[in-house]
C-alpha positions in Angstrom: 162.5 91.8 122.5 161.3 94.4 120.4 163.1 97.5 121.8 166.4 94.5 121.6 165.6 94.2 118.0 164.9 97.6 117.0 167.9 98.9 119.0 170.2 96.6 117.3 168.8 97.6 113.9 168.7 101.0 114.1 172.3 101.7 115.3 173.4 99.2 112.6 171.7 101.5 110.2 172.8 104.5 111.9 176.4 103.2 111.6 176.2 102.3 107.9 174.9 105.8 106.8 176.9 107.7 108.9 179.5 106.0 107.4 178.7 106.8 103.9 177.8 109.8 104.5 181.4 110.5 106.2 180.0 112.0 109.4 180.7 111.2 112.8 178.3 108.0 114.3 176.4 109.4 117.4 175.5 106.8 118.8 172.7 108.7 121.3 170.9 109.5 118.3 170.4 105.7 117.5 168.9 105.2 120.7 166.3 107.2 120.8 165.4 107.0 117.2 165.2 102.9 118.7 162.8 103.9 121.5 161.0 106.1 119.3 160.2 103.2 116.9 159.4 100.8 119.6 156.8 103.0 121.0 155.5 102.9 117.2 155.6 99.2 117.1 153.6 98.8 120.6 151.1 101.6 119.4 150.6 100.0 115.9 150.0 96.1 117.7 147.7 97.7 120.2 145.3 99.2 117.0 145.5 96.5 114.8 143.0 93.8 115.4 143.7 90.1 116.6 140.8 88.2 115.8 140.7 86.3 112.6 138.3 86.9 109.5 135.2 84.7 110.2 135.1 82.4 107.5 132.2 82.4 104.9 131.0 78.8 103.3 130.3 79.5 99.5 
């Protein structure tokens, strides 16, 4: 679902500024800026840690 959701996204925004910027949408340039930021995505979940901060009584 992520590379769903960041494909979708990107070639929205692709479309939108290519729009107002009055150039021609390429739409191969949306996808792999997509794949690009899903590899991000995967590489920043895998770093981040999943356990929760213990909890300190006062």
């Amino acid at each position: 679902m992520t590379f769903v959701w960041s494909f979708v996204l990107v070639t929205m925004l692709n479309y939108v500024v290519s729009s107002i910027n009055d150039v021609p949408f390429d739409f191969a340039l949306g996808a792999i800026v997509s794949v690009v930021l899903s590899i991000l995505v995967f590489i920043v979940s895998a770093i981040l840690p999943t356990e929760s901060t213990p909890d300190y009584d006062a």
